[in-house]
C-alpha positions as CSV (number, residue, x, y, z in Angstrom):
1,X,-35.2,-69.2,26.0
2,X,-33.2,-66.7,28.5
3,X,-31.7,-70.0,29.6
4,X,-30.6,-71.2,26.4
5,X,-29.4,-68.1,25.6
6,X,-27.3,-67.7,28.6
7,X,-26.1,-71.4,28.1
8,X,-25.2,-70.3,24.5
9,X,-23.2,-67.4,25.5
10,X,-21.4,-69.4,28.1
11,X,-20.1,-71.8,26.0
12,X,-19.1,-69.8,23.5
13,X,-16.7,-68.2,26.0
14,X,-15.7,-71.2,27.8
15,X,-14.7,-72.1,23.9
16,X,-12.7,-69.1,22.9
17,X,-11.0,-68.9,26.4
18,X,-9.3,-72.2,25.7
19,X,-8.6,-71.3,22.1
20,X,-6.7,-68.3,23.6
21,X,-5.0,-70.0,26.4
22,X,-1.3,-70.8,26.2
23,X,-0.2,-74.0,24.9
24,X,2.9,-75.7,25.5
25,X,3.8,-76.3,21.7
26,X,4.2,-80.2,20.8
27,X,6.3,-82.7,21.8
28,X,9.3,-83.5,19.3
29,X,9.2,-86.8,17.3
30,X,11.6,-89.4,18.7
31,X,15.4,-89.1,18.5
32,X,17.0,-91.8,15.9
33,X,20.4,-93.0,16.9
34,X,22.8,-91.2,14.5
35,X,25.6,-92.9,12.9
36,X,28.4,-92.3,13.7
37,X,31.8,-91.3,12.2
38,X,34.2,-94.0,11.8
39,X,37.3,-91.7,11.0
40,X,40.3,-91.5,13.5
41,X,42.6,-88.7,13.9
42,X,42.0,-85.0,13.2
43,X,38.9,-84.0,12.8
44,X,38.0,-83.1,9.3
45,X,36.3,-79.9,9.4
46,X,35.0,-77.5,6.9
47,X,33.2,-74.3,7.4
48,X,29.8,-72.6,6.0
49,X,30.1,-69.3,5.8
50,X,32.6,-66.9,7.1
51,X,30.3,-63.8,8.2
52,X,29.7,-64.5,11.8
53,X,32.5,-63.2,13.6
54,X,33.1,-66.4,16.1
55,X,34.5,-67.6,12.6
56,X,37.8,-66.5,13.5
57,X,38.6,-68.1,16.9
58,X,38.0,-71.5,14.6
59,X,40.3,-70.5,12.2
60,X,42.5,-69.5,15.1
61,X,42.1,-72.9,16.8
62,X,42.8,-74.7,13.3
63,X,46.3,-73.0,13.0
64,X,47.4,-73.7,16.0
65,X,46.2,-77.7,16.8
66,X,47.1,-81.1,15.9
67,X,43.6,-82.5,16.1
68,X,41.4,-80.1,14.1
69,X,41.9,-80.1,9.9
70,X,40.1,-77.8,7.8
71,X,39.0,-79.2,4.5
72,X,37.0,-76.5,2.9
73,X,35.3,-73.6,3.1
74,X,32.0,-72.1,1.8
75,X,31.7,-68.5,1.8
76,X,29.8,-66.6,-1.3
77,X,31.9,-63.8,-0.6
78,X,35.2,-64.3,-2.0
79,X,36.1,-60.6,-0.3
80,X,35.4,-61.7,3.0
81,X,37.5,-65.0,2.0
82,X,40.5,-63.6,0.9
83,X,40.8,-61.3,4.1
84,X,40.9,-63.7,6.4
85,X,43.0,-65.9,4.6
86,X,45.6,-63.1,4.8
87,X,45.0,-63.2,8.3
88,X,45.3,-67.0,9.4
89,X,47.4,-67.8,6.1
90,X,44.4,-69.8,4.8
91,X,45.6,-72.0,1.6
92,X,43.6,-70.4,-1.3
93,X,42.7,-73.8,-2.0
94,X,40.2,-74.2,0.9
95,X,37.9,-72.0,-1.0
96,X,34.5,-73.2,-2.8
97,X,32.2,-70.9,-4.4
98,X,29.5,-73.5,-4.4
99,X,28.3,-75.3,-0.7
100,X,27.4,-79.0,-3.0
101,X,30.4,-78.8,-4.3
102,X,32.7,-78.1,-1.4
103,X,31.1,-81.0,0.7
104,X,31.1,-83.2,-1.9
105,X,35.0,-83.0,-2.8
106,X,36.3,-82.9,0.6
107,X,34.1,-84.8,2.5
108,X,34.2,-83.5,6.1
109,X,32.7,-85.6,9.0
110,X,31.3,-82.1,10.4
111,X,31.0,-78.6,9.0
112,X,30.7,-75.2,11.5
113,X,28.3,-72.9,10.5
114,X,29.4,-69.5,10.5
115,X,26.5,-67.8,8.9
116,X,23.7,-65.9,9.0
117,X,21.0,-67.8,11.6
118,X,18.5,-67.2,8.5
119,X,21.4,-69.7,6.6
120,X,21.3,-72.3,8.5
121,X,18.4,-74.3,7.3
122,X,19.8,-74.2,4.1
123,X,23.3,-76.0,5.3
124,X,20.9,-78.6,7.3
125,X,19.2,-79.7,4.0
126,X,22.9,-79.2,2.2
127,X,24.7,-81.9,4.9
128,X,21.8,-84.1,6.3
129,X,21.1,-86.1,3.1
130,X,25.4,-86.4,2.6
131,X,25.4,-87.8,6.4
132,X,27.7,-84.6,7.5
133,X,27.6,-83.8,11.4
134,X,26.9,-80.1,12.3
135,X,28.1,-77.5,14.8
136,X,25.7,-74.0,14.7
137,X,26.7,-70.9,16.0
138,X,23.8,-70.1,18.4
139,X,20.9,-70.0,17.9
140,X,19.6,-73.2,16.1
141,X,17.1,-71.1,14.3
142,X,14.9,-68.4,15.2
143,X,12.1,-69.6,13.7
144,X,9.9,-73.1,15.0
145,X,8.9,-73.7,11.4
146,X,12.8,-74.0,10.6
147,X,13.8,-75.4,13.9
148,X,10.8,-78.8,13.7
149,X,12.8,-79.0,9.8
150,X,16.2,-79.7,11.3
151,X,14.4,-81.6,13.5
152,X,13.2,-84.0,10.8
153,X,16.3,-84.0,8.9
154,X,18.6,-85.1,11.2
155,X,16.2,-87.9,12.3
156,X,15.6,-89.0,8.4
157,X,19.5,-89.1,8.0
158,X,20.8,-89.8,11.3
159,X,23.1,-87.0,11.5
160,X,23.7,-84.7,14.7
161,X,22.8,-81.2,14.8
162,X,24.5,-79.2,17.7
163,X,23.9,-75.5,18.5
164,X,27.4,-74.0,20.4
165,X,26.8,-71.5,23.0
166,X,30.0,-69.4,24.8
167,X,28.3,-70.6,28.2
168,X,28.5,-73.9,27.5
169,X,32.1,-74.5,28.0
170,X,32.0,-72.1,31.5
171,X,32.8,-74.7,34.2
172,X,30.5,-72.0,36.7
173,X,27.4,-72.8,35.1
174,X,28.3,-76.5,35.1
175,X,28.8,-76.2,38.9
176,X,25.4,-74.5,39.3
177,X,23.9,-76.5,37.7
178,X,24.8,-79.5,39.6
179,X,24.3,-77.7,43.0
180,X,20.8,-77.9,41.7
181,X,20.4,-81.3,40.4
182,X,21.8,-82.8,43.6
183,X,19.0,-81.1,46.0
184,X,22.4,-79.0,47.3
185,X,20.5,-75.6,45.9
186,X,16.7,-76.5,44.9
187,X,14.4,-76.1,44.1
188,X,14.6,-73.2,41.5
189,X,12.1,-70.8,41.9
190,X,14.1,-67.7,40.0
191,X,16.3,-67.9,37.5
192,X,17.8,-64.1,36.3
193,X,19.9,-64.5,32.7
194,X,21.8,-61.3,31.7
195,X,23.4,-61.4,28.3
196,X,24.7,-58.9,25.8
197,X,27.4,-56.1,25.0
198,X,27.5,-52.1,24.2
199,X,26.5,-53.6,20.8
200,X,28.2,-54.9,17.4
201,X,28.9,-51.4,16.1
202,X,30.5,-50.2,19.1
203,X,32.5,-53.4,20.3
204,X,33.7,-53.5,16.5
205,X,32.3,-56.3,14.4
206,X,33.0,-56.5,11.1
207,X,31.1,-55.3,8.3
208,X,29.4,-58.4,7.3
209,X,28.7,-59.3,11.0
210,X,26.9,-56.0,11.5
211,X,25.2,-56.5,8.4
212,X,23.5,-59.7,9.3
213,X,22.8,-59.1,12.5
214,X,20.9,-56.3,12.2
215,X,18.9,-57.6,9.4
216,X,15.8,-58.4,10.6
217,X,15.5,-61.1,8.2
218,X,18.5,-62.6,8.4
219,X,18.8,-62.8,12.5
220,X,15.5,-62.7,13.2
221,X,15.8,-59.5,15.1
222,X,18.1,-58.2,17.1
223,X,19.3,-58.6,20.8
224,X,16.4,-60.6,21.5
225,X,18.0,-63.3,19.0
226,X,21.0,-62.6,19.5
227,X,21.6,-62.7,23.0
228,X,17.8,-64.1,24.4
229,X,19.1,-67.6,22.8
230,X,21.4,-67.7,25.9
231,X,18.6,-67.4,28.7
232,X,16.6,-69.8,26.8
233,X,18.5,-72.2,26.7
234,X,20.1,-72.5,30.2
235,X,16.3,-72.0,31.8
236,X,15.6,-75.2,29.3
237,X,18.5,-77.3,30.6
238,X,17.8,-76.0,34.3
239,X,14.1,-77.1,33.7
240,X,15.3,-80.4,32.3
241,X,13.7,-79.9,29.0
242,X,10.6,-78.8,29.8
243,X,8.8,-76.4,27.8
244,X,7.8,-73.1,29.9
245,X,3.6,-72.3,30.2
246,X,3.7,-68.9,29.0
247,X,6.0,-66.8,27.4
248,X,5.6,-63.0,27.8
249,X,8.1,-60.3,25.9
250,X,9.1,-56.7,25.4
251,X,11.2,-55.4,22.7
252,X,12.9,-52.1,23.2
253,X,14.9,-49.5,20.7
254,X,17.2,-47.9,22.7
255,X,19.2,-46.5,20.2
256,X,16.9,-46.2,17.0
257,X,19.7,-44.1,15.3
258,X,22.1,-46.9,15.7
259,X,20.0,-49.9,15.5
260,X,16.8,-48.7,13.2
261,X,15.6,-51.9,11.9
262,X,15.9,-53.9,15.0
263,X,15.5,-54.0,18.9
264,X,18.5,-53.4,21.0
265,X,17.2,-54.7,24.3
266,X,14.8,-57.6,25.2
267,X,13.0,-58.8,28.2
268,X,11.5,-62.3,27.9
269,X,9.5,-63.9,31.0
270,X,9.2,-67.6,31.0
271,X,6.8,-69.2,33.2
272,X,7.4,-72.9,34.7
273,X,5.3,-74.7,37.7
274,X,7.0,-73.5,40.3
275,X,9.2,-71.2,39.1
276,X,10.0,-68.1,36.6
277,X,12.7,-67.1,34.3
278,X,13.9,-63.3,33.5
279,X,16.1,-63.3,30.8
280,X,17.6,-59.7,29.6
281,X,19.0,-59.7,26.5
282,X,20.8,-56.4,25.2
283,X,22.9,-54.2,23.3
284,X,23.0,-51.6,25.6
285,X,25.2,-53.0,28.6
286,X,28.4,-50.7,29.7
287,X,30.1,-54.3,29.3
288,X,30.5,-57.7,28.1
289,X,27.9,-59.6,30.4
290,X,26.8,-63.2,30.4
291,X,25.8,-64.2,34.2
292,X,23.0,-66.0,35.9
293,X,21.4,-66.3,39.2
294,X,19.5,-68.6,40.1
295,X,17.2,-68.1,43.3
296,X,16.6,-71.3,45.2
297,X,14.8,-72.4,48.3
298,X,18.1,-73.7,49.9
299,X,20.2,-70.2,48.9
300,X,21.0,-68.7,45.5
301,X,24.3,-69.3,42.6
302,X,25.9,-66.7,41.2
303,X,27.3,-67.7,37.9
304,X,29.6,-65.6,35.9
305,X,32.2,-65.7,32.8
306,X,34.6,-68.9,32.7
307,X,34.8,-69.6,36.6
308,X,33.5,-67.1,38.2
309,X,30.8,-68.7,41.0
310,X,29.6,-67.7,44.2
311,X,26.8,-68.9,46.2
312,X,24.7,-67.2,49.0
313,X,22.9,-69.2,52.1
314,X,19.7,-67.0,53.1
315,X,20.5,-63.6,55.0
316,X,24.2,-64.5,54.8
317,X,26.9,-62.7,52.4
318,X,28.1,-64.1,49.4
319,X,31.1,-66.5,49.3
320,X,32.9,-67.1,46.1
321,X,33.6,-71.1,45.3
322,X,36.0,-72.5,42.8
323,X,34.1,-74.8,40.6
324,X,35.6,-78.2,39.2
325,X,37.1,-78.9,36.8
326,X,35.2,-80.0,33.4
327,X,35.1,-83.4,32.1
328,X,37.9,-83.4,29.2
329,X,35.3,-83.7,26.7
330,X,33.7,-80.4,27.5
331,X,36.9,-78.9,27.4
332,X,35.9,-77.0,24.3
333,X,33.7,-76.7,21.5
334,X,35.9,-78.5,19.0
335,X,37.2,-81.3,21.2
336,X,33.6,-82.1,22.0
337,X,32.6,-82.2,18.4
338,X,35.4,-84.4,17.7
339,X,34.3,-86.9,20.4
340,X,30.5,-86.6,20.2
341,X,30.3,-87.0,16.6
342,X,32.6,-90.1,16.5
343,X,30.1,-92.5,19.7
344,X,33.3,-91.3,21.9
345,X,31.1,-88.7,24.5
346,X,27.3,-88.5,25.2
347,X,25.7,-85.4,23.3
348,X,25.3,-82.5,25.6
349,X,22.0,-81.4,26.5
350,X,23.0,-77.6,25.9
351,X,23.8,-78.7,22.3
352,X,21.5,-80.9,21.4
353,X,18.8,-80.8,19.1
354,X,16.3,-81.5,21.7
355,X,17.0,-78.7,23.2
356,X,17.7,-76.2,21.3
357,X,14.1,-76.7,19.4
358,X,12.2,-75.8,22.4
359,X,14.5,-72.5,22.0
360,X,13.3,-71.6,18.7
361,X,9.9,-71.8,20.1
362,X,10.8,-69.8,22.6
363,X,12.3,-66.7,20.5
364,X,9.8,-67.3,18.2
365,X,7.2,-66.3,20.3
366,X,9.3,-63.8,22.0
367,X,9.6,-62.0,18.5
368,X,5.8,-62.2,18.1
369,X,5.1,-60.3,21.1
């Protein structure tokens, strides 16, 4: 009976060990080929929601190029509306009080979504079943549930949905991370992400931007969405796409009189075979900071803003390297949508659905820790 006993107990554990071990979350359903846009020219934009602050380099961009038109705009605050249309000299016209009714009359081939990342399912389900492309301001979603939905809309109606991240259009971590593909600098076993400012408040946001993103509803949380997106996803594409073993995270207040209702600075550890991932995500930085560096068996890449690269043999100083130039359809965010969306340039990995899924997962279990 001892034996049986024993034998008992035994599995029992050997069962709720593997219940509690980490599990790499499941594999997204196939990709379906989207279809294409068959329209030539400018590219005819319109915008949801006006409340994330990277809004205005779009509008900027609008005003001032030949290839980008802007269609319509959806923004439920006709305040926030009218201010910037003073600003960029916005025809009144552009505005829509309703997002159905603003896709439906001007019929863009891709919308930007500039709101809250709590928004953005909502403008999935408004522009998948219409067959509308779309460009997110990182990150997809903070949320898996939300994430595997976009996921299954865009496949049921064939219709691409990016995620835009500042670093993807830095030609320095396009170089590193070709130095790694091509055996120059691997294999990875360290990869460092550091990304983040002082902070909305201090580096001046607007109102509604502040509002949002320290809504823990609305963004999720705080640095560790806001700025942990960026870490994910470049350990994702250095990883080629595979999904880390374990994710372990701390969530710090540093300034609880500031920031109350959310964390201000984030550590997330991602595990891989063979190698680890530290990303620091904050609002506390004396500056504006989005680097990597990436620790290598054959020397280590220092990636900075724009082109800023410099690599380091073992033992031996760093030497700063100019990287290449970028392919022209990576010259920007809007010239790539314009080309991706229309079969003219291969969806890139940093924005693609594929992706950018396995970094919901990722700050979703980050937020749970």
């Amino acid at each position: 009976m001892k034996h049986l006993a024993l034998a008992a107990a035994m599995l029992l554990t050997c069962i709720f060990l593997a219940a509690c071990a980490p599990r790499p979350p499941a594999e997204p359903t196939a990709s379906i080929s989207p279809v294409f846009s068959k329209q030539t020219g400018p590219l005819r934009i319109a915008i949801i929601g006006m409340v994330h602050g990277h809004v205005e380099g779009l509008l900027w961009q609008a005003s001032q190029r030949t290839d980008l038109q802007l269609v319509g705009i959806y923004e439920p605050d006709r305040a926030v509306f009218d201010r910037l249309a003073a600003k960029y000299k916005l025809d009144p016209s552009l505005y829509h009080a309703s997002l159905p009714a603003m896709l439906d009359a001007t019929r863009p081939e891709a919308v930007s979504v500039m709101s809250s990342i709590q928004d953005h399912l909502a403008a999935v389900q408004a522009c998948a079943p219409r067959g509308i492309h779309l460009l997110l301001e990182k990150p997809l979603a903070f949320s898996a549930a939300d994430a595997a939905r976009m996921e299954a809309l865009a496949n049921q109606y064939r219709v691409l949905v990016l995620t835009n991240f500042e670093t993807s259009w830095y030609a320095s971590v396009r170089e590193a991370q070709r130095l790694v593909a091509s055996g120059e600098r691997s294999p990875i076993r360290h990869m460092v992400f550091r990304h983040g400012h002082k902070g909305p408040k201090e580096i001046g946001c607007s109102p509604e931007f502040v509002s949002w993103l320290t809504d823990p509803v609305a963004n999720g949380g705080g640095a560790v969405v806001d700025f942990g997106c960026y870490g994910a996803v470049l350990a994702t594409w250095l990883m080629d796409g595979r999904r880390p073993t374990s994710i372990v995270a701390s969530r710090a207040s540093l300034k609880p009189s500031v920031y109350p209702h959310v964390d201000d600075d984030a550590t997330i550890v991602l595990t891989y075979p063979g190698a680890t991932a530290v990303i620091q995500a904050s609002w506390a930085w004396t500056h504006d900071n989005k680097e990597m560096d990436l620790f290598t068996e054959r020397g280590s890449i220092h990636a900075a803003k724009w082109d800023e690269l410099s690599i380091r043999e073992e033992n031996k100083p760093a030497r700063s390297v100019k990287p290449p130039a970028k392919p022209d359809s990576l010259k920007d965010e809007w010239t790539y949508l314009r080309l991706v969306i229309r079969g003219q340039c291969e969806v890139d990995l940093l924005s693609s659905l594929q992706y950018n899924v396995i970094v919901a997962e990722i700050l979703d279990a980050a937020r749970s820790r």
